[in-house]
MIKE-350571 format. One record per residue (C-alpha): x, y, z. Coordinates in nm, 4 decimals, m for minus. Each point is the difference from the previous one (the first is absolute). Example, Ala and Ser with C-alpha at 12.3 -4.5 7.8 and 13.67 -1.06 7.14 Angstrom:
<pts>
<u = 1.2300, v = m0.4500, w = 0.7800>
<u = 0.1370, v = 0.3440, w = m0.0660>
</pts>
This chain:
<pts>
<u = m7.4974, v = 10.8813, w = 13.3183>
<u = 0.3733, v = m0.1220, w = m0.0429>
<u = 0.2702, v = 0.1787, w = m0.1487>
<u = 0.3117, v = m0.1796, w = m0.1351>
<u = 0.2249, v = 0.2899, w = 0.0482>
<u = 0.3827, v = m0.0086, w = m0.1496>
<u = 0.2335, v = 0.1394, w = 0.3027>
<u = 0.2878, v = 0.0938, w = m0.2847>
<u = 0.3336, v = m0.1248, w = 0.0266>
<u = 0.0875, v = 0.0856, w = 0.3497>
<u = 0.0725, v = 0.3869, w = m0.0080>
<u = m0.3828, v = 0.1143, w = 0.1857>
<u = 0.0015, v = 0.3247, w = m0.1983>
<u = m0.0255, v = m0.2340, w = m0.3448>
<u = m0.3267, v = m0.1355, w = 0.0756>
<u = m0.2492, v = 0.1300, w = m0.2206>
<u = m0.2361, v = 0.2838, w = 0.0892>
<u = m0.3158, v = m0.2187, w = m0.0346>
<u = 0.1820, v = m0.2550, w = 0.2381>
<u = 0.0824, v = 0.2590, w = 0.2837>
<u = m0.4056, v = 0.1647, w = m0.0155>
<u = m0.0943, v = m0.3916, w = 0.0346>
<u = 0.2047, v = m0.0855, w = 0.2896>
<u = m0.1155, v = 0.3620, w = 0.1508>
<u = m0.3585, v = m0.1116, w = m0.0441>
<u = 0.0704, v = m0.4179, w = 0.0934>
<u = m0.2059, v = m0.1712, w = 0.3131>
<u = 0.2409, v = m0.2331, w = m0.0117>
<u = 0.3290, v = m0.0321, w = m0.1482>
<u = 0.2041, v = m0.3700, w = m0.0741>
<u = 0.3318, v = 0.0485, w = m0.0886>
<u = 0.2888, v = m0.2140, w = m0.1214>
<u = 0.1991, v = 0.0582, w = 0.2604>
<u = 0.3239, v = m0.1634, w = m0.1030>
<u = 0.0496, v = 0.1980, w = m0.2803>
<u = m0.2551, v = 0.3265, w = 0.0183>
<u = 0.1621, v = 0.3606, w = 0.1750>
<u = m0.2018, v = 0.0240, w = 0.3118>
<u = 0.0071, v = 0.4396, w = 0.0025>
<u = m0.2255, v = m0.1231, w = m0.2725>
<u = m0.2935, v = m0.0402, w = 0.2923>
<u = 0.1125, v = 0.3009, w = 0.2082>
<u = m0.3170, v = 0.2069, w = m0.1819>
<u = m0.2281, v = m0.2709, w = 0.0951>
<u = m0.3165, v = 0.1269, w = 0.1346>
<u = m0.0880, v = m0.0322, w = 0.3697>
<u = m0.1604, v = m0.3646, w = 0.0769>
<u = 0.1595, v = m0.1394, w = m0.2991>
<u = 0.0118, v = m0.4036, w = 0.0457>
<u = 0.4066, v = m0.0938, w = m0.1110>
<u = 0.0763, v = m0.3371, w = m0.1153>
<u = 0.3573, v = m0.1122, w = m0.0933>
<u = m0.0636, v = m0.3027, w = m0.2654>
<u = 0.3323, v = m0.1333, w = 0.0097>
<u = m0.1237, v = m0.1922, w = 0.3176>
<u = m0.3407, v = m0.1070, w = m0.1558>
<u = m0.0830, v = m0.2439, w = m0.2393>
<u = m0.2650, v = 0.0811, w = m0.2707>
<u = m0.3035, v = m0.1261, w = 0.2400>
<u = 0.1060, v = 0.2096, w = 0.2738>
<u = m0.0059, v = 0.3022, w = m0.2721>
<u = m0.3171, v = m0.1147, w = m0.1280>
<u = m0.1266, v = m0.0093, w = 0.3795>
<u = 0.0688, v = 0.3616, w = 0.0509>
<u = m0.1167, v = 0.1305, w = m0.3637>
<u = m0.3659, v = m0.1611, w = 0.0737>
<u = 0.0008, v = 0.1470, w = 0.3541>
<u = 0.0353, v = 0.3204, w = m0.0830>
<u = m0.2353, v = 0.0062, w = m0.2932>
<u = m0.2444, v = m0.0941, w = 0.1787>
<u = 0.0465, v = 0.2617, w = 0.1993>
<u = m0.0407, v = 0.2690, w = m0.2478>
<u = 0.4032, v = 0.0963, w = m0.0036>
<u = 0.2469, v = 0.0092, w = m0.2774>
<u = 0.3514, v = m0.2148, w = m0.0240>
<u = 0.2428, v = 0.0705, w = m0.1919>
<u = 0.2347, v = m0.3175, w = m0.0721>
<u = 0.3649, v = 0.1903, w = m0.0358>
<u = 0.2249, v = m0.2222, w = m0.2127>
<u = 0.3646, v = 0.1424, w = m0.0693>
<u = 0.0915, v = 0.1116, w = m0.3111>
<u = m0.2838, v = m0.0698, w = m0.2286>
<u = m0.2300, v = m0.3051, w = 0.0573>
<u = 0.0015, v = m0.1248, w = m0.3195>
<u = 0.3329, v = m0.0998, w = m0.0051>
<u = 0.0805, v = m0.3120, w = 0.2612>
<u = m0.2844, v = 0.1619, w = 0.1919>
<u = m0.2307, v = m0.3074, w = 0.0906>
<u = m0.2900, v = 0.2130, w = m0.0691>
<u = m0.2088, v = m0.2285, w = m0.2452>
<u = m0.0523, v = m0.2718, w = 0.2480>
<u = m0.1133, v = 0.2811, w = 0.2436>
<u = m0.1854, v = 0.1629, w = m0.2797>
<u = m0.2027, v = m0.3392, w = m0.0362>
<u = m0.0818, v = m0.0876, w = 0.3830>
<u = m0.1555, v = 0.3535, w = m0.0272>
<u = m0.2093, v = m0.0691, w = m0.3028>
<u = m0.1301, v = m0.2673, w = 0.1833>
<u = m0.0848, v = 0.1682, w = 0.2936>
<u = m0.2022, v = 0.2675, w = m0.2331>
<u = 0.2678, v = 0.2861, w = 0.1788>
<u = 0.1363, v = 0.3281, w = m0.2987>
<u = 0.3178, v = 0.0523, w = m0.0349>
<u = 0.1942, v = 0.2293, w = m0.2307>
<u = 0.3638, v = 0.0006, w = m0.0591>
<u = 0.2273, v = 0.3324, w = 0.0130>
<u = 0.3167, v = m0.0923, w = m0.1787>
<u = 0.3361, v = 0.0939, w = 0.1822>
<u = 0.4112, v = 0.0368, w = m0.1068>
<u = 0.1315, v = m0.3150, w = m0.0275>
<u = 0.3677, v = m0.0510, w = 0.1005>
<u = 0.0401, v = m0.0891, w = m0.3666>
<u = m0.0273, v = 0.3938, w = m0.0525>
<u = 0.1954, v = 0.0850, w = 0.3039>
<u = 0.3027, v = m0.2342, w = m0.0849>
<u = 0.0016, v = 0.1825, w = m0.3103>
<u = 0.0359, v = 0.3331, w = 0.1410>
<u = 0.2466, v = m0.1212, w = 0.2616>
<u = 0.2263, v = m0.0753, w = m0.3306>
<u = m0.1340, v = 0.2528, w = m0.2230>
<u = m0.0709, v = m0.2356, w = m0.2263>
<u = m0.2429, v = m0.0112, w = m0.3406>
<u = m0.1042, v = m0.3999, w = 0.0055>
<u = m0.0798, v = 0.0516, w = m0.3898>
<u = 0.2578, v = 0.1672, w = m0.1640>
<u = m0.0501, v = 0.0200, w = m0.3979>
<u = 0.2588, v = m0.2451, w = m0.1578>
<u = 0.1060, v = m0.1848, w = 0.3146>
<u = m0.3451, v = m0.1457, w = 0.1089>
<u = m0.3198, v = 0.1077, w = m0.0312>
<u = m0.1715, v = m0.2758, w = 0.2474>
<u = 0.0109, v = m0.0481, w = 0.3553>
<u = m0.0482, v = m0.2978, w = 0.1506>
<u = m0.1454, v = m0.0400, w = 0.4105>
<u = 0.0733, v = m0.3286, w = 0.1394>
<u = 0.1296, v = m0.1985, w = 0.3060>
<u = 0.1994, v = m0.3029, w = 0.0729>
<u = m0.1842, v = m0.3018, w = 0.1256>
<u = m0.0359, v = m0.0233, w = 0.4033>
<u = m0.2596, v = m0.1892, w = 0.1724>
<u = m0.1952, v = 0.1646, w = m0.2833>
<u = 0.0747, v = m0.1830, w = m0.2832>
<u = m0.0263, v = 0.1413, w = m0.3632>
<u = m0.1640, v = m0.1193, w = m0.3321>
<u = 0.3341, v = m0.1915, w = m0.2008>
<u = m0.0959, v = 0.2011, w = m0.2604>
<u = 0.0886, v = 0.3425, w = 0.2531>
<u = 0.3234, v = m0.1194, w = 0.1144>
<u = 0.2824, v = 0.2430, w = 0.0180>
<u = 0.1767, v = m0.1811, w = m0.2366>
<u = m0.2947, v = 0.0120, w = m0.2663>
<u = m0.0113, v = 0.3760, w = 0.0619>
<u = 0.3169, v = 0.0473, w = m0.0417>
<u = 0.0377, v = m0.1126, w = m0.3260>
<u = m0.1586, v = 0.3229, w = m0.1327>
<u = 0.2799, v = 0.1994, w = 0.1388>
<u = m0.2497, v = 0.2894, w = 0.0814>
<u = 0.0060, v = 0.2001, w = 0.3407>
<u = m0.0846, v = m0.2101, w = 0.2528>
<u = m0.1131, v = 0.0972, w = 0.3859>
<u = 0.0032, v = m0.2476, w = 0.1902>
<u = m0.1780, v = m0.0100, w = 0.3676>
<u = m0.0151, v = m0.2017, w = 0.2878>
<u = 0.3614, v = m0.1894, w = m0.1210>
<u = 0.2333, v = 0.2214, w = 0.2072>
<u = 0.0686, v = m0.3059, w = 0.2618>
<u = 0.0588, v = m0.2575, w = m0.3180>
<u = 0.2564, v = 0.1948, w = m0.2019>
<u = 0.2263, v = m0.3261, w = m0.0788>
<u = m0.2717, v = m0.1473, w = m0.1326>
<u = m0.1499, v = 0.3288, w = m0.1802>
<u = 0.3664, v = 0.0884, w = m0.1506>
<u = m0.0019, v = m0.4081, w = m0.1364>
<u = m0.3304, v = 0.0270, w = m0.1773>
<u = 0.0451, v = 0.3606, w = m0.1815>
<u = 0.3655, v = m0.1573, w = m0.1292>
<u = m0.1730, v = m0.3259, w = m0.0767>
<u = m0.2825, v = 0.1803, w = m0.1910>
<u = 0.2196, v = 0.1883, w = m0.2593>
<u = 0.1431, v = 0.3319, w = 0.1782>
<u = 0.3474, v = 0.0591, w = m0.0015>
<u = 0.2287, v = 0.0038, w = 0.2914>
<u = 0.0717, v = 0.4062, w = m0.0580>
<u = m0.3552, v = 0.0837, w = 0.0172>
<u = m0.0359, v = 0.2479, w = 0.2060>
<u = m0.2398, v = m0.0129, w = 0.3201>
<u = m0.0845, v = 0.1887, w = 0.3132>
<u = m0.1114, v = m0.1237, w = 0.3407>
<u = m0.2502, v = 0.3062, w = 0.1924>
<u = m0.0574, v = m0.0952, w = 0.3475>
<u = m0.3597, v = 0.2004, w = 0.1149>
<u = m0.0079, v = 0.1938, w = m0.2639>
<u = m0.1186, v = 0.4245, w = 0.1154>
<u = 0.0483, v = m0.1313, w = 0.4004>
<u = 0.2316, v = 0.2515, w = 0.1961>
<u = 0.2859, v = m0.3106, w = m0.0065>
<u = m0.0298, v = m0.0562, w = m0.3320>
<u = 0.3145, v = m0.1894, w = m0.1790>
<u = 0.1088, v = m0.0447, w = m0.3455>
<u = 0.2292, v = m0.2176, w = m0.1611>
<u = 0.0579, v = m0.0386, w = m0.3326>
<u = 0.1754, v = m0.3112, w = m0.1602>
<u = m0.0120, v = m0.2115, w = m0.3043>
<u = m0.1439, v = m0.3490, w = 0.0063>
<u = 0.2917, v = m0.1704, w = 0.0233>
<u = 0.0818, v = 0.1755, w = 0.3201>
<u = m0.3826, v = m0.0232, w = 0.1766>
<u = 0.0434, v = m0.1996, w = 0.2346>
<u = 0.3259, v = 0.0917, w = 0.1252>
<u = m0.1165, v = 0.4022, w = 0.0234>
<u = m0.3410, v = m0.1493, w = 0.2187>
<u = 0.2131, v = m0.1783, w = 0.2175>
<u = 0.2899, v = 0.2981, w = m0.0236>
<u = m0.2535, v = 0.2484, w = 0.1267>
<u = m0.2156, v = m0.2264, w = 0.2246>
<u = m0.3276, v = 0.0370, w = m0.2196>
<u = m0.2179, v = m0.3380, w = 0.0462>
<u = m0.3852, v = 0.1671, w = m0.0160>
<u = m0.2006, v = 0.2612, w = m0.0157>
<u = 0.1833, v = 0.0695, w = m0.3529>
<u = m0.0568, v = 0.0733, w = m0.3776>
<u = 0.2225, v = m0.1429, w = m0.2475>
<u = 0.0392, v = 0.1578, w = m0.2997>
<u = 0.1786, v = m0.1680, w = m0.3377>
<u = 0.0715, v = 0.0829, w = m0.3441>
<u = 0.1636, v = 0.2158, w = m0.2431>
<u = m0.1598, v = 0.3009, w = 0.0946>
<u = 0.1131, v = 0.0199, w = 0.3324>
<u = 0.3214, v = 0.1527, w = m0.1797>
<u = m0.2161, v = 0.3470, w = m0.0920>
<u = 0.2451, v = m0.0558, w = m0.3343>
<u = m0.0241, v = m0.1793, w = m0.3809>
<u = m0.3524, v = 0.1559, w = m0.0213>
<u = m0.1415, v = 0.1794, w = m0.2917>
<u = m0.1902, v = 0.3592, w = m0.0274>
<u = m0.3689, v = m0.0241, w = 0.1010>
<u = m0.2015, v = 0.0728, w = m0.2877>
<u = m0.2497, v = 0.2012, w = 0.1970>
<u = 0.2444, v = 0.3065, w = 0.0072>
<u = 0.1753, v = m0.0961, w = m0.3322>
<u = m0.0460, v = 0.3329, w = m0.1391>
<u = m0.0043, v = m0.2006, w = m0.3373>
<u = m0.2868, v = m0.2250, w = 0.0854>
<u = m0.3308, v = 0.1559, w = m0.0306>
<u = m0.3086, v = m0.0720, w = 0.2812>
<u = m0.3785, v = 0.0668, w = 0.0487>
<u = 0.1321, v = 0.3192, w = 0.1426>
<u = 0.3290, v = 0.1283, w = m0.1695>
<u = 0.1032, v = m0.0513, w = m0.3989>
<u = 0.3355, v = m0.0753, w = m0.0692>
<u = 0.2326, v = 0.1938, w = m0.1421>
<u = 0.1798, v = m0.1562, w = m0.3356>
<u = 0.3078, v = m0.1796, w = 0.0172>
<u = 0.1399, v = 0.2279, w = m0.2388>
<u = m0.1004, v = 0.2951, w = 0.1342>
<u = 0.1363, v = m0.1305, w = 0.3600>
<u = 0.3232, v = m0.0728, w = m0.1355>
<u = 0.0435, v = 0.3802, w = m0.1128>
<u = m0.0285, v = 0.1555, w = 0.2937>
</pts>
């Protein structure tokens, strides 16, 4: 049996409490070494088999997944943050289909949620944007045309933006060339929860002079739109005490208003 298990978004104590029992329990553990907190193995049982798959490719993986199930043993496949964002899971998913091998997938805290935290920050607030949009830049990966930043962009929703930290020139070109303003404000979190955690917040206009500024060229989150500001936004209507839900009636305008 394989477990794709989310590591969380660097922090060990914000993996979840499924994920820790599974590594407890793992035969073998492969980890993304790069990028996963390694105190997240210190529980690891005795005789545990660790991998780091930041020096395999996905047949040397494979290789050790079959191995051990044919032994009997359990792996758990520890992806940071959650796998399924930018977690190269489904092509591991498949191989494993093939081979006839289980696997189940234990969702983890993406860095999306800890970049948010670092900036105390509501992605969708009412009346400023109520989407948010995950993307990345094209690398060596390339994009659909039709997923470019600049397509994106012309929403003007939130945006987070991964695996563009070392490209912010380019990044900063395509969000102005796709309809933001140059004011829009924008935040750069380098390892978002890690002990050296770092923060910057900027506008758009100013993102790739504040990466350069504070030396941030990977390992990053960036973060654009309006609601980066935490201002302009309007009352939720889930505590409106006007607005009347499946559990609370609403009191009258009127009858508000005379209070």
């Amino acid at each position: 049996m394989v477990y794709f298990v989310g590591a969380g978004a660097g922090a060990a104590d914000l993996i979840t409490v499924r994920g820790a029992r599974l590594l407890k329990e793992a035969d073998q553990i492969i980890y993304a070494g790069s990028l996963v907190n390694p105190e997240l193995l210190r529980d690891r049982k005795p005789g545990c088999a660790v991998w780091d798959s930041a020096v395999m490719t996905l047949e040397e993986v494979m290789e050790q997944v079959i191995l051990m199930e044919r032994r009997g043993g359990m792996t758990v496949r520890l992806h940071t943050g959650d796998p399924s964002i930018y977690g190269a899971v489904r092509e591991q998913m498949d191989r494993m289909e093939e081979s006839g091998i289980p696997f189940e997938v234990c969702p983890g805290v993406s860095s999306l949620s800890g970049a948010a935290a670092a900036l105390n920050l509501e992605y969708t607030l009412p009346g400023v944007s109520q989407s948010l949009i995950i993307a990345r830049m094209a690398g060596r990966t390339p994009v659909p045309e039709r997923e470019s930043i600049a397509s994106l962009a012309a929403h003007r929703a939130s945006m987070a933006i991964f695996l563009s930290a070392g490209m912010t020139d380019r990044l900063q070109a395509e969000l102005l060339k796709g309809g933001y303003e140059a004011d829009t404000p924008a935040a750069i979190v380098y390892r978002a929860t890690w002990p050296d955690e770092k923060k910057a917040v900027c506008t758009i206009g100013t993102l790739d002079e504040t990466a350069r500024r504070e030396g941030i060229y990977k390992t990053a989150l960036i973060v654009v739109g309006d609601a980066v500001a935490h201002s302009g936004y309007e009352r939720s209507k889930l505590y409106d005490p006007l607005f009347t839900t499946g559990f609370r009636a609403g009191r009258d305008k009127d009858e508000d208003s005379s209070d």
